[in-house]
C-alpha positions in Angstrom: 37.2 -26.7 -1.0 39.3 -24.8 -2.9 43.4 -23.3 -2.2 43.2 -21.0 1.1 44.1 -17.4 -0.7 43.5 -16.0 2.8 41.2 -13.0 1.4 37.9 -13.3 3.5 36.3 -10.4 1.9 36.4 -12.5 -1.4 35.4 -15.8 -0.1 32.1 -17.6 0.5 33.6 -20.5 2.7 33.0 -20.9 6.3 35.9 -21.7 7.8 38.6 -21.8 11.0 40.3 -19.4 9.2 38.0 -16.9 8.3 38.9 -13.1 10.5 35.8 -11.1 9.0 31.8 -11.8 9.1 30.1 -12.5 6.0 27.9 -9.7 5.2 25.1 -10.7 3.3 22.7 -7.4 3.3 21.4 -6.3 -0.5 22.1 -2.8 -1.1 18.7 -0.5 -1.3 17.7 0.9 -4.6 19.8 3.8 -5.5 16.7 6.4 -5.1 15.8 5.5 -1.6 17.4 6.7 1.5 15.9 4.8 4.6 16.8 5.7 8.1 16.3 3.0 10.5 14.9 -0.5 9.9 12.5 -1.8 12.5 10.9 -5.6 12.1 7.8 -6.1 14.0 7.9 -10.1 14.6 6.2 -12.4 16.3 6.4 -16.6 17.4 3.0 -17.4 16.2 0.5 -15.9 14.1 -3.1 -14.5 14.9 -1.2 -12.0 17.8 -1.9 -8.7 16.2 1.6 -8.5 14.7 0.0 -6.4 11.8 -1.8 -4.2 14.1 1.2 -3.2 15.9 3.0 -2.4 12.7 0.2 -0.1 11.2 -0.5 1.6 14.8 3.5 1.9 15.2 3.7 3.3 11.4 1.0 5.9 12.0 2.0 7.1 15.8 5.7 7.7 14.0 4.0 9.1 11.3 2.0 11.6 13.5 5.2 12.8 15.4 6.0 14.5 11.3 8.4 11.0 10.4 8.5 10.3 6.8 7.2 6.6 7.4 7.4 3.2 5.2 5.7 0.1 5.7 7.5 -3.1 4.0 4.9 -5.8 4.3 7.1 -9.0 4.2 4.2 -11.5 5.1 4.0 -12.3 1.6 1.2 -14.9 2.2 -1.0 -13.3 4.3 -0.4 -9.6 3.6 -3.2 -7.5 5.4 -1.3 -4.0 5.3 -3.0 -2.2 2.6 -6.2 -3.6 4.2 -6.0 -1.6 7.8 -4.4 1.7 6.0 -7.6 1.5 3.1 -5.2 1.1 -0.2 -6.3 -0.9 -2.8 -4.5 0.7 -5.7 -1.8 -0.7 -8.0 1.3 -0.1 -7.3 3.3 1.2 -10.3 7.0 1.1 -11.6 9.1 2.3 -13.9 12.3 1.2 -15.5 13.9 2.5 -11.9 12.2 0.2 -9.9 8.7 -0.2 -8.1 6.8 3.1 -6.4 5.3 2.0 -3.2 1.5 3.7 -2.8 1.0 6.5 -0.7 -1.7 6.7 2.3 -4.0 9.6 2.9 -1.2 10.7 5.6 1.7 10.2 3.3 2.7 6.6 4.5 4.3 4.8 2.2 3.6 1.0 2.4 4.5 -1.8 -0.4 2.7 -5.1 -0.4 2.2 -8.7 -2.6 -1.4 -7.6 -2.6 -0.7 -4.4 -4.5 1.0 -6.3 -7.2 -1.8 -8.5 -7.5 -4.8 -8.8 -10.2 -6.9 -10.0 -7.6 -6.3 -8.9 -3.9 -7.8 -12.5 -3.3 -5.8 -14.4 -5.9 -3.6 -17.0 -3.3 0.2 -17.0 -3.1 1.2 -20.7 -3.3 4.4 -20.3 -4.0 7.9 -22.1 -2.4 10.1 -20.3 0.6 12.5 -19.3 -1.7 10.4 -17.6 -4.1 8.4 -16.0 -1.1 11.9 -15.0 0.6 12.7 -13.0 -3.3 10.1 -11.7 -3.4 10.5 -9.7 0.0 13.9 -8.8 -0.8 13.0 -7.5 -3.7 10.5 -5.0 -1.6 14.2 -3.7 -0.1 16.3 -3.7 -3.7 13.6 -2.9 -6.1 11.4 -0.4 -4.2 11.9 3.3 -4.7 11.1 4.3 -0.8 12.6 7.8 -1.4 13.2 9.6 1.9 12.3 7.3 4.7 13.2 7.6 8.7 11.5 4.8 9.8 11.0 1.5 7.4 8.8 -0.8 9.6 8.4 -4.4 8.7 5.7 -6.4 9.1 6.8 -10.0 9.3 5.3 -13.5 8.9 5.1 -15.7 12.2 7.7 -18.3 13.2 11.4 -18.3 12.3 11.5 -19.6 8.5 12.8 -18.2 5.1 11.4 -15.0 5.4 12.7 -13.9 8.8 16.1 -14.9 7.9 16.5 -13.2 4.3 15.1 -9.8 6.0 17.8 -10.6 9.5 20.5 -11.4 6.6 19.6 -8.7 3.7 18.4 -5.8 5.4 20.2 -3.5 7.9 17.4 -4.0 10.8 18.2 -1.7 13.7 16.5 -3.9 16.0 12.5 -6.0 16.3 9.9 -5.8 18.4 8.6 -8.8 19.7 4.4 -9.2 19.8 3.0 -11.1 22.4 -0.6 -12.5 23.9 -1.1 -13.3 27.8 -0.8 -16.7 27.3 1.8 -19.5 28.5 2.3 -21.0 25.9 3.7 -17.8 24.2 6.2 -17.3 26.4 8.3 -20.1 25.1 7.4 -19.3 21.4 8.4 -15.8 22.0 12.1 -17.1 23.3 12.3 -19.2 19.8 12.1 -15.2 18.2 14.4 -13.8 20.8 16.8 -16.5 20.1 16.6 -16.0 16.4 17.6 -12.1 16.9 20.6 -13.3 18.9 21.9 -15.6 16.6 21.6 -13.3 13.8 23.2 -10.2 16.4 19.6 -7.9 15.6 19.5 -6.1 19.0 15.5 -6.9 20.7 14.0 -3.1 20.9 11.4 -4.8 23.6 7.6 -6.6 23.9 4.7 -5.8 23.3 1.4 -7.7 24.5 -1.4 -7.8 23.1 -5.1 -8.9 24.0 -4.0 -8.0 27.8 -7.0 -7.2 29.3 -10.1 -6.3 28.2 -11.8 -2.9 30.1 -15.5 -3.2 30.7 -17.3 0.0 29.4 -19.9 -0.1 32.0 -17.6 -0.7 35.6 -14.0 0.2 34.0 -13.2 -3.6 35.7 -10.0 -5.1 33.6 -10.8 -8.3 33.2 -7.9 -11.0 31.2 -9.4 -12.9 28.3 -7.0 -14.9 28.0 -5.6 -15.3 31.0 -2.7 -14.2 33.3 -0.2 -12.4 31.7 3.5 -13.5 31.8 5.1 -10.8 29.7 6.5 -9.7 32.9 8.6 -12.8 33.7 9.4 -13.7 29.9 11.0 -10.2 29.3 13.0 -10.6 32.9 14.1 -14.0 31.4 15.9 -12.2 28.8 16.4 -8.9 29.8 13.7 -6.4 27.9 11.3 -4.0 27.9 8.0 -4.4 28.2 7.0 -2.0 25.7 2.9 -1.9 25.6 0.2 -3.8 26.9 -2.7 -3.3 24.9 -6.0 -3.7 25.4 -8.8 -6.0 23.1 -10.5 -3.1 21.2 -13.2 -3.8 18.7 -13.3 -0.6 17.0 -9.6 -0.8 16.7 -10.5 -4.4 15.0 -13.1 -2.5 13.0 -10.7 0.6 12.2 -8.5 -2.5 10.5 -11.4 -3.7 8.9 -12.6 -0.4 7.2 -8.9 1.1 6.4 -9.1 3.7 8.8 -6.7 2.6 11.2 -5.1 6.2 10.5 -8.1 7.7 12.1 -8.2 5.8 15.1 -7.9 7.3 18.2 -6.3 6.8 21.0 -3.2 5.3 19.1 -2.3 2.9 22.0 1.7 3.2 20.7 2.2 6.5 21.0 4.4 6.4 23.6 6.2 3.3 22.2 6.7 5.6 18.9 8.1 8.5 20.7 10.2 6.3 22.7 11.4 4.8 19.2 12.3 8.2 18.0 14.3 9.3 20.9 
């Protein structure tokens, strides 16, 4: 360790001594100007986590928000899937221009980079974690109010280079009914904490599924405990959403812009409030 010259703002070490936080964020590309920063995270994969993201992009879009969509799950991007894109994205000695949906989304993904949407990304954390933060430095977003960010699961390399390098203004946490959940969604909670990104509130998915014939409610997949886990830690229970197959199957086709009802409306309006 070198000589103390008692300048924080110039020094990488962590110390007793040190008076001011390290700030780590990466500035955004010169041409974009982006509002507020929301991650849409989850514990564990297969919760819907991209769902939420593409139904919360297209609610805020509705309500006449210029909207983004940074897809930071590098290895399993499905966000130009659900919103129908599967044109290049281009750039320019500025920087990369993310491709526009039929409603004027903007979304930027691996896959749109890609010769071959089903070419595999087998690449190291680090490289992964780049790559994402070069979706924040290198992107021309332009005029944004809402950048939403759909993360990978779990609480790796990823998570913590968009926590660190981006100026999140807070996550939403995605849920399913089960127990086991509960505790995996704490690990997330925890994460936020440590890295001071305030938790917006939970959503569930896969509550209940509604029976078209009797309107009966009937849980799939058991009890929900979204209740308890958001008392635990003091949130909001944001949504519960139902299991939809033609919302599935709006995913499926790339018309997830068309589909109606948009079960986050109310979390979107909410959001812009």
């Amino acid at each position: 360790m070198s000589e103390c010259t008692h300048n924080c703002s110039s020094c990488g070490e962590s110390c007793s001594e040190r008076t001011t936080p390290q700030d780590f964020r990466a500035p955004a590309n010169g041409l974009s100007h982006i509002g507020k920063v929301i991650a849409v995270v989850s514990g564990k994969g297969g919760v819907g986590k991209s769902t939420v993201t593409s139904s919360l992009a297209v609610a805020m879009r509705r309500l006449g928000k210029k909207v983004g969509v940074l897809d930071a799950d590098i290895t399993g991007p499905s966000i130009p899937t659900a919103f129908g894109v599967h044109t290049k994205a281009e750039g320019s000695e500025l920087g990369i221009y993310p491709v526009e949906t039929k409603t004027g989304i903007e979304i930027m993904s691996l896959n749109l980079l890609m010769e071959n949407e089903t070419d595999p990304v087998v690449w190291r954390g680090p490289v992964i974690a780049g790559a994402v933060k070069q979706f924040w430095t290198d992107v021309i977003w332009g005029d944004v109010d809402y950048l939403f960010v759909d993360m990978p699961p779990g609480t790796g390399d990823v998570p913590l280079t968009v926590f660190q390098s981006l100026p999140v203004d807070g996550i939403i946490v995605v849920t399913s009914p089960q127990e086991l959940v509960s505790m995996i969604v704490t690990k997330a909670v925890k994460m936020a904490e440590m890295m001071h990104i305030p938790v917006l509130g939970l959503v569930e998915n896969y509550s209940y599924y509604e029976c078209p014939d009797c309107g009966r409610r009937h849980a799939v997949f058991g009890e929900s405990h979204i209740d308890q886990t958001a008392a635990q830690h003091g949130l909001k229970v944001l949504a519960r959403l139902p299991i939809d197959p033609a919302a599935a199957a709006a995913c499926d086709a790339g018309t997830i812009e068309d589909f109606e009802p948009n079960y986050l409306a109310d979390v979107a309006k909410a959001l812009a409030e």
